[in-house]
N, C-alpha and C positions, 0 to 999 in steps of 0.2 A: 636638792636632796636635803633634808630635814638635819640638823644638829641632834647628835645627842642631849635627851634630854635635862642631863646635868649643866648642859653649857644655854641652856632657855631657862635662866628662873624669873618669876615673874617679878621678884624682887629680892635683892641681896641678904636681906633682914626678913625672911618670908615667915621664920617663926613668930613675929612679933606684928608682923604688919595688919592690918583688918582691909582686905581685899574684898569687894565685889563687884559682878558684873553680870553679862548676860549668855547665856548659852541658848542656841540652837538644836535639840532634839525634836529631829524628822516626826518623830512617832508622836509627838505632845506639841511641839511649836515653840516659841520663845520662853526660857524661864530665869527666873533672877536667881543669882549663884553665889555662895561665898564660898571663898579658898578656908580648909578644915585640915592641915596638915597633906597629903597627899590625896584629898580626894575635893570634889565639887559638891557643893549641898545645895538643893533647891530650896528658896525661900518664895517661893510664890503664892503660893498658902498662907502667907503670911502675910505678904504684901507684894501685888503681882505686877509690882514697874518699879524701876528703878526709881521711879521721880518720887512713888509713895514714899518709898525707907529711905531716902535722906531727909525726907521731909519728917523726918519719925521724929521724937527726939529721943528715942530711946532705941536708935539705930543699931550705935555698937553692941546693945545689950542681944540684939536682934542676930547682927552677924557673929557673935561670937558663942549665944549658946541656944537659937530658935532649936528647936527638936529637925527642922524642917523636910521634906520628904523625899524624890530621890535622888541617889548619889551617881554620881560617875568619877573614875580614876582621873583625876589630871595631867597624869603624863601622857593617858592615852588618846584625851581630848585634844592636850597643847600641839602632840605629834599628826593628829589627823587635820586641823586648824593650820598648823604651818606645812603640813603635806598639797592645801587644796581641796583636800578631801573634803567634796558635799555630802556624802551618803550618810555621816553617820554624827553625830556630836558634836557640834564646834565652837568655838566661842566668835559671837557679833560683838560691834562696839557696843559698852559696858554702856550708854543713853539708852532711854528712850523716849519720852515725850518731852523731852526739853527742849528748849531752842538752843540752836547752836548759833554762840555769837564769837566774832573774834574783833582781836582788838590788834590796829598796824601800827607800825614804824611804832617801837616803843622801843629799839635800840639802836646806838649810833650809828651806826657800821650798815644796816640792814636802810636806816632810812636813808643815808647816802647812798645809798644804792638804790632807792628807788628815785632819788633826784636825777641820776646817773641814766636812769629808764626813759625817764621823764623826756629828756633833753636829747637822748638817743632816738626818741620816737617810735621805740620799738627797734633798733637798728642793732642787733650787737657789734658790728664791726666799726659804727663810731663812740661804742659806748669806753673803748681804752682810752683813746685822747681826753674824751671826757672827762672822766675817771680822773685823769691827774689834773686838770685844771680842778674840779671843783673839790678835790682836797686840798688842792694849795689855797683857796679863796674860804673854804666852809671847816675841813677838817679839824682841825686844831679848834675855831672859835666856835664848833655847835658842839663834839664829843660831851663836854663835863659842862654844859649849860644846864639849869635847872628847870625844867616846863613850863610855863608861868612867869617868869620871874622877871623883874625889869632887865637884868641880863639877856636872857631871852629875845625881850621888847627891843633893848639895842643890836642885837648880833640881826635880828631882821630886818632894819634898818638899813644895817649892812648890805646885808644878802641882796634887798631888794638896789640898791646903787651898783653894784656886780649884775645885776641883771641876771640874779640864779636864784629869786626866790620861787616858789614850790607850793603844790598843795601839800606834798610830804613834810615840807619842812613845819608845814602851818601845826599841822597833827602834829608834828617833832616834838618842836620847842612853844608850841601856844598854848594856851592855855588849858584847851578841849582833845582830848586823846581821838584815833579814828576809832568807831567801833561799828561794825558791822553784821549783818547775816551773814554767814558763814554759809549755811547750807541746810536744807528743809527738816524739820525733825524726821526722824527714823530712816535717814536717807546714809549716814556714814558709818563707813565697814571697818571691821577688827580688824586686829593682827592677822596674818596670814593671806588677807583679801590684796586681790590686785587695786592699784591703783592707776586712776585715771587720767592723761590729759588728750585734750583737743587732736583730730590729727592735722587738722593745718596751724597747729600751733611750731613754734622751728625755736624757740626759745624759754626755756621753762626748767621748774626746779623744784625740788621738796622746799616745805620750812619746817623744821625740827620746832616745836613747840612744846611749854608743859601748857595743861589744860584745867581749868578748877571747875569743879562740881559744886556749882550753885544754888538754893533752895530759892525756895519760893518767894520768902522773907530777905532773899539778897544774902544770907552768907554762907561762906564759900566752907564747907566741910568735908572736901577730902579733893584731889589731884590726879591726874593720867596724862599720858605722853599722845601729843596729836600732830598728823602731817596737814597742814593747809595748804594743799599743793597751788602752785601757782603757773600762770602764762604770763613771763616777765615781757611777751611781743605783745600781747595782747595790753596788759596795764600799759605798758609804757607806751602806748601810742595816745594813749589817752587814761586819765582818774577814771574818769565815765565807762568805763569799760570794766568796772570791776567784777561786777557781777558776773559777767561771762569768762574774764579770768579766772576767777576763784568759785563757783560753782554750775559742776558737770558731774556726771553719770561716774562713782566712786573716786571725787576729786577731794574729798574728807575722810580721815583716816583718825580716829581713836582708839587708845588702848595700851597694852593688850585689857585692864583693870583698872578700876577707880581704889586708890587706896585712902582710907577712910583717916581724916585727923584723931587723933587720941595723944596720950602720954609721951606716946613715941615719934609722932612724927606731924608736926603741926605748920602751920601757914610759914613762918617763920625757917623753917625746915626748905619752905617751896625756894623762900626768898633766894638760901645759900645755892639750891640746888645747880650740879653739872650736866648738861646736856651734849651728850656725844652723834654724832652724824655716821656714817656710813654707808657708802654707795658700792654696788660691787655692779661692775657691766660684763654680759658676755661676751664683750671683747677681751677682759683681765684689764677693763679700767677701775681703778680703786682709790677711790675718794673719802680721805678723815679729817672731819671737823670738830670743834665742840665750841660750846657759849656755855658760860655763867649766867645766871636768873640778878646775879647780884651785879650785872652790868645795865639792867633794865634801868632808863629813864625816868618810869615810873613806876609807882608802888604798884605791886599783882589788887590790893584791898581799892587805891582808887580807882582802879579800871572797872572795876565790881559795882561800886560808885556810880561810875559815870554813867555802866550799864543801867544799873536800876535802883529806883530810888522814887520819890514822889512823879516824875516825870516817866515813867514806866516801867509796869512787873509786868512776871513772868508767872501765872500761876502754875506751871507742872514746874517751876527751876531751869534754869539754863548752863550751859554747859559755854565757858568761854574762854578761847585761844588768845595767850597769854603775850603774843608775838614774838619774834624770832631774828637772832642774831648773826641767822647761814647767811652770808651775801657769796654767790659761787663765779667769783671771778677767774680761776682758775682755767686756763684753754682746753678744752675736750677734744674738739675735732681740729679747727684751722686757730691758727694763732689770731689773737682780736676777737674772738664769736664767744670765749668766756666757757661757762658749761651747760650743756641742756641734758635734756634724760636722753637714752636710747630705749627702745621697747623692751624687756628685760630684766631690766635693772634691779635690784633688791637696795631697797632702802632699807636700814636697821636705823633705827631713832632709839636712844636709850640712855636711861637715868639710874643707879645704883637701888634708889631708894620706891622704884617706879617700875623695874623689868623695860622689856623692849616688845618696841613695836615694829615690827616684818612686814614690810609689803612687797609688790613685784609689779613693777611698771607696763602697763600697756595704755592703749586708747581708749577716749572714756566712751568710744563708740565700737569697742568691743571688749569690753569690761559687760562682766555680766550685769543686766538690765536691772534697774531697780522698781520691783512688784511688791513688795512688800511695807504698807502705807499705816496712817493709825487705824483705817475701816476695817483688815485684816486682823492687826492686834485687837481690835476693841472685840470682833466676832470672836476670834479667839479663846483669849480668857473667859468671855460669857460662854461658850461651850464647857470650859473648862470648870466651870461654878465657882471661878476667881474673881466676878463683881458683882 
């Protein structure tokens, strides 16, 4: 059942913030939307993808006073969007023609835990023995190690005479951050959309993320909250197994809004940001987390970096996951097995400065089918007399 809609703002500061993203109207098909006080403004008219108006430079001037053309009520949009409701207006994840890239193990806690996977083979019942050896051997000497750094160079050293070094640790503490595809453009869902995982997956988990919105040119002008869901059996049997970990049919989750850097609220802003977790099961399992941005290993600007630069662009902009400091060791079902999803589940991911993101867990092989590619959008708009 839906929250009142005073307890769903898309962000704390909503007077001041410059929000946009995308909405779904049945009657028209996708359009680009900025938040106007209590109502939605279509900006497609103006610039008919997300990827054009960040690339604008004269974006905010765009979202804050384009004339643009039609409106819909936000409450009644946010409530049919976290109702499920297809029939009528709702808001998609705020991308679209970007690529979506994400970047791993960029915090301490999160990459011992995938050393932890590693070594477990996918197993969570021997992942708690684990677990305390390679804190006692790794914890303390990788936490506050700098990436790069001859520091670093010795603590692997180390690691590798322990017999625990890693491809995680390599990404951890080496020089080169991981950064990966994430997931096909136009393929990850809003707020309100179920999310996906495998159903022969038995071990698995949200990762609460913030997300930066990228241009074309490589910089990152404006932030949104993203789930990189993951199958911690499947990575952890093997690195090589990523791909099929981390993308399936609604296993990427953005949103609910990109809010846009200005005066008020800039990269700097990302750095400090709090990220809160919550899990609600219909069993009445309820699970609270959170992670700080200012516990990350590495700076959000060099991950953007590493993404793109003379070695590789992105001409529509990309959209890339910042990484995540949930590690869910915590027992769900049998003591030792840690936590996995249950079908059901409501995950809320949320940041003060960013609103929240709602999903509801199922299987990504009955999660509804993804039909909707860039051949669709590009027909689209050209009906629409938007290119």
């Amino acid at each position: 059942m839906t929250e009142p809609f005073e307890h769903l703002p898309l962000t704390t500061d909503g007077a001041e913030a410059l929000l946009v993203g995308r909405l779904l109207d049945p009657e028209v098909g996708p359009c680009v939307v900025a938040v106007r006080g209590t109502e939605l403004v279509d900006l497609s008219g103006t610039t008919p993808t997300v990827s054009d108006l960040l690339d604008r430079q004269d974006r905010l001037g765009v979202v804050r006073g384009s004339d643009g053309g039609r409106r819909w009520s936000l409450p009644a949009v946010l409530a049919a969007t976290l109702d499920g409701d297809r029939t009528g207006p709702r808001l998609l994840a705020p991308v679209d023609l970007q690529v979506i890239k994400a970047a791993g193990v960029t915090f301490a806690r999160s990459m011992l835990e995938r050393v932890i996977e590693e070594h477990a083979k996918g197993d969570p019942a021997r992942a708690r023995e684990i677990r305390a050896r390679v804190a006692d051997v790794v914890g303390g000497a990788v936490a506050s190690v700098r990436p790069g750094s001859e520091e670093a160079a010795r603590a692997k050293t180390v690691l590798i005479a322990e017999g625990l070094w890693s491809p995680y640790l390599e990404v951890g503490i080496g020089p080169d951050p991981e950064i990966f595809s994430k997931a096909p453009v136009l393929s990850a869902v809003g707020t309100g959309a179920q999310i996906g995982v495998l159903e022969r997956s038995t071990w698995n988990n949200p990762e609460p993320e913030v997300v930066l919105a990228v241009t074309s040119t490589g910089e990152p002008v404006g932030a949104t909250l993203g789930n990189d869901v993951n199958l911690r059996d499947f990575e952890g049997r093997s690195a090589l197994l990523l791909t099929e970990a981390k993308d399936n049919n609604a296993s990427c989750a953005i949103g609910p809004m990109i809010r846009l850097f200005d005066d008020t609220f800039t990269l700097d802003d990302v750095r400090r940001l709090d990220v809160t977790l919550r899990i609600e099961g219909r069993d009445g399992y309820v699970l609270e987390a959170g992670s700080s941005m200012s516990e990350m290993s590495r700076d959000p600007l060099d991950l953007v970096r590493h993404a793109h630069g003379r070695h590789h662009q992105y001409p529509d902009g990309f959209a890339l996951f910042t990484g995540t400091m949930f590690a869910p060791v915590d027992d769900r079902d049998e003591p030792g097995l840690g936590f996995t999803h249950h079908p059901g589940d409501r995950v809320t991911i949320s940041a003060p400065a960013l609103g929240r993101l709602v999903n509801m867990v199922t299987s990504s092989e009955q999660a509804p089918p993804w039909t909707s590619g860039i051949r669709e959008l590009m027909r689209n708009l050209a009906a629409r007399d938007l290119l």
